[in-house]
C-alpha positions in Angstrom: 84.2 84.5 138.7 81.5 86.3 140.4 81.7 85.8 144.4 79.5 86.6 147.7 82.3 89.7 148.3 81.3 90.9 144.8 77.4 90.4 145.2 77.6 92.3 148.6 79.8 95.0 147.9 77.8 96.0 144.8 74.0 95.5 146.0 75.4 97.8 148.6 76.4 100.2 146.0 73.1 99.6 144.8 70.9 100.2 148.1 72.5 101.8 151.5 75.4 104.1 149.0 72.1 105.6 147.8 71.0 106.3 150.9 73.3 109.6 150.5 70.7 111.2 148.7 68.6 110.9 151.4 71.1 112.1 154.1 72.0 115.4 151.7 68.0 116.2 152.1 68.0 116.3 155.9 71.3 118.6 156.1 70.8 120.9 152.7 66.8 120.4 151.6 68.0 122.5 148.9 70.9 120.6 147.0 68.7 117.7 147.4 66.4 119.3 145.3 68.5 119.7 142.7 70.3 116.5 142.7 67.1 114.6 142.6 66.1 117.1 139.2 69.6 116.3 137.6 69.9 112.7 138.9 66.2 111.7 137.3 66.9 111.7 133.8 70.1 110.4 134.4 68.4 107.3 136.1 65.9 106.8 133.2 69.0 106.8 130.7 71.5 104.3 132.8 67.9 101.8 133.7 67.6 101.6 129.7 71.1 101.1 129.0 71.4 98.3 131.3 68.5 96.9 129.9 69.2 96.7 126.3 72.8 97.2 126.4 73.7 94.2 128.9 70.4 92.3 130.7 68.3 91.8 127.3 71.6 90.7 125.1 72.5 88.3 128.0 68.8 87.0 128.3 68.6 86.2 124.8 71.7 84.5 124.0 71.0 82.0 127.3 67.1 81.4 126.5 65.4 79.4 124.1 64.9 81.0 120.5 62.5 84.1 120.5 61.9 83.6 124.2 63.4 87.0 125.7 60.9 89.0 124.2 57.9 87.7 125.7 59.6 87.6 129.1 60.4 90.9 128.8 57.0 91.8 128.6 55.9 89.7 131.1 58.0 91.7 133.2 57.0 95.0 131.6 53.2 93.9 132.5 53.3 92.0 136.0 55.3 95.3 137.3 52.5 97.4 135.9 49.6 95.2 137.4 52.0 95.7 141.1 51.9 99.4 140.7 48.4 99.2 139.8 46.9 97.9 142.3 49.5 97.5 145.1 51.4 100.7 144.7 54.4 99.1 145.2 56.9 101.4 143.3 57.2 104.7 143.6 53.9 104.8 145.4 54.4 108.5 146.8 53.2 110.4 144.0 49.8 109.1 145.2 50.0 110.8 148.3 51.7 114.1 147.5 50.1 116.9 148.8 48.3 114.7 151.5 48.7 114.4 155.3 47.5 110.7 155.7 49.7 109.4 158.0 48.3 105.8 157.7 50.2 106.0 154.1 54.2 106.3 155.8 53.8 102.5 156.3 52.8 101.7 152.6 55.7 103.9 152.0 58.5 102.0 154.3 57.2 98.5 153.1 56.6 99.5 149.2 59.9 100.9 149.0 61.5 97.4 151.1 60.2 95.3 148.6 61.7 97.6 145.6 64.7 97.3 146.9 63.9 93.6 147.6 63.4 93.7 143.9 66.5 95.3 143.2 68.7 93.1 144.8 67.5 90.1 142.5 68.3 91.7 139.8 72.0 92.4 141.1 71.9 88.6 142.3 70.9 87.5 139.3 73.1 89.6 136.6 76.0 88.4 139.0 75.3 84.2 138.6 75.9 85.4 134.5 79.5 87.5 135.4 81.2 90.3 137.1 79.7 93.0 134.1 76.7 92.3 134.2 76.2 92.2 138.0 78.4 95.9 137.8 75.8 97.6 135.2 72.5 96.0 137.0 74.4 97.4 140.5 74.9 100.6 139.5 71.6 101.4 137.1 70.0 100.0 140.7 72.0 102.9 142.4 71.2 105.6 139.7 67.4 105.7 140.1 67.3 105.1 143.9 68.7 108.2 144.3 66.0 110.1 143.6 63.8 107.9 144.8 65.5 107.8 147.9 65.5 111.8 148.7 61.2 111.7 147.5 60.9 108.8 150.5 63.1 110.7 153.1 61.3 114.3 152.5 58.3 112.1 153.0 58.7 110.3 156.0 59.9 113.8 157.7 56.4 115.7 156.2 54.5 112.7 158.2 56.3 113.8 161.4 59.1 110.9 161.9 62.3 111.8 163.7 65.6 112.5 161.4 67.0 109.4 163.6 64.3 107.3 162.9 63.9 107.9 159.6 67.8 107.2 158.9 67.3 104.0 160.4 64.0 102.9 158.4 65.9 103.7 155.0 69.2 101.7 156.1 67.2 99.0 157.0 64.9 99.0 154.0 68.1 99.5 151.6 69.4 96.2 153.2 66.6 94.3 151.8 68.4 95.1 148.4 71.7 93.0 149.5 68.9 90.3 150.9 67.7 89.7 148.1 70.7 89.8 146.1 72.9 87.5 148.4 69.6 85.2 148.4 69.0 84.9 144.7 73.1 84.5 144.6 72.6 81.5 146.6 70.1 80.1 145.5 71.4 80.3 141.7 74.4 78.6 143.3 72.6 75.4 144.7 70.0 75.2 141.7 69.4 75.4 138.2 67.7 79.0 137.9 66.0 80.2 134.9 68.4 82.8 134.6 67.7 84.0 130.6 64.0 84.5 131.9 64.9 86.5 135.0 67.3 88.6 133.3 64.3 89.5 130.6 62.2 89.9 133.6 64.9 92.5 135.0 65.3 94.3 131.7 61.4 94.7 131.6 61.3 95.7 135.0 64.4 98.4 134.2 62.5 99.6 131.4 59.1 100.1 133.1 60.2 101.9 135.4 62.3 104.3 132.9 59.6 104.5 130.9 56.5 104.7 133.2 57.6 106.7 136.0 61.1 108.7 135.4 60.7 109.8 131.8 56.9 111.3 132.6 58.5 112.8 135.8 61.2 114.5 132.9 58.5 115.6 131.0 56.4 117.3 133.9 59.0 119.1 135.2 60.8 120.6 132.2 61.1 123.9 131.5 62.8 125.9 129.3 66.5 125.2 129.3 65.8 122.5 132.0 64.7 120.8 128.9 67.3 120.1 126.7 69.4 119.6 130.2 67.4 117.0 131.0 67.8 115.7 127.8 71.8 115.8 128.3 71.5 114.1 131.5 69.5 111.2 130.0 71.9 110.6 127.1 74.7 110.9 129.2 73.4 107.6 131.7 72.8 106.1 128.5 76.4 107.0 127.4 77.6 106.2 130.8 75.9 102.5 131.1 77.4 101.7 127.7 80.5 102.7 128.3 80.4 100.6 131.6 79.4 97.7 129.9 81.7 97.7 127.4 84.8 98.5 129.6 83.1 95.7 132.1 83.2 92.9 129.8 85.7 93.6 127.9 88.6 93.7 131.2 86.7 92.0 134.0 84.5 89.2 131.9 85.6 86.1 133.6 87.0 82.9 132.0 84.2 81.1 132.9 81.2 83.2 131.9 80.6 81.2 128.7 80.5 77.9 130.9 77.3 79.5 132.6 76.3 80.0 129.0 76.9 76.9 127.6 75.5 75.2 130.8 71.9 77.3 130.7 71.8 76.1 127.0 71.8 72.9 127.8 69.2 73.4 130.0 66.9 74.4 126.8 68.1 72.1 124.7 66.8 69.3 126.4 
């Protein structure tokens, strides 16, 4: 059974471990480069393998009949309208090649509340079991990688301090175990729609595989950068899967189906 030592070591996995990336770029700008190239489509496969490998299969067998779908899309859309019109993920390719300074804020609290984000997910994928709170954890980890070393090389273009800007990303990665130890909780104490959030998750996963990462693929391919890329992405698909299965198939505990059962209930009444 899932428990607050498995929700924070894993959300941890999922938001400060990250953080490496980041840490890379300020010692060797160079092999930050390239891990961020590599680790990209390896991101965008893993985020879609949790999400219909794991999160979506979950969310439909604990929702009503034909339910899933439509939150999926409601999570597909509401994340699109965010980055619309609040520029809440991934934000920096609006600034790049800029020297606004007024926009490192947007990028320290943009990037708080993904990870914010993030650490519902993992929160929520734990109150179903132990797998699914592993794949949502490390798909989480896989694409803020990248993301991670883009904010770091940021913040230092905008003239922060190395120190400093260590300390804004810890800080900001925490807000990934906040949320997740939170949502944990509060699935704990109350009946939480879980089906619905993990649809919302999967559509969230998948936007941001979809809408961001695979473009990011595309613009940057070249050659035999191409087909690697192409590798990479197969291989977090292959990777994710694998997880999964190996997760639930050794780790799934007794009890899972009582959550299950219990959030079936729920819709049956």
């Amino acid at each position: 059974m899932a428990n607050y030592f498995y929700v924070i070591f894993f959300s941890l996995i999922g938001g400060v471990f990250s953080l490496l990336g980041g840490l890379l770029l300020l010692s060797k700008k160079g092999t930050a480069e390239v891990l961020a190239k590599y680790a990209t489509p390896f991101a965008a496969g893993a985020l879609l393998a949790a999400a219909f490998f794991d999160l979506l299969p979950e969310a439909i067998e604990i929702t009503a009949e034909g339910a899933a779908p439509r939150w999926v899309l409601t999570g597909i859309v509401t994340f699109f309208l965010l980055e619309h019109f609040l520029r809440w993920f991934h934000h920096h390719h609006e600034h790049e090649g800029t020297e606004d300074t007024a926009a490192a804020p947007l990028i320290v609290i943009g990037d708080s509340i993904h990870n914010l984000l993030d650490g519902v997910a993992i929160g929520a994928a734990f109150l179903i079991n132990v797998p699914t709170g592993i794949v949502a954890a490390f798909a989480v980890a896989a694409h803020e990688i990248p993301q991670e070393i883009g904010d770091f090389g940021l913040l230092l273009k905008y003239g922060y301090a190395r120190k400093k800007v260590i300390l804004i990303n810890i800080v900001s990665a925490l807000m990934s175990t906040v949320g997740a130890l939170l949502t944990f909780w509060i699935g704990a104490e109350a009946n939480l729609p879980l089906g619905e959030v993990l649809a919302i998750t999967a559509g969230m996963f998948i936007y941001i595989a979809a809408s961001d990462l695979i473009p990011t693929i595309h613009a940057s391919a070249k050659a035999k950068a191409s087909y690697t890329a192409a590798v990479l992405l197969l291989m977090g698909i292959l990777v994710i899967g694998f997880t999964t299965e190996v997760a639930h198939q050794y780790i799934e505990p007794a009890d899972s189906h009582n959550v299950r059962s219990q959030t079936q209930d729920h819709y049956d009444e």
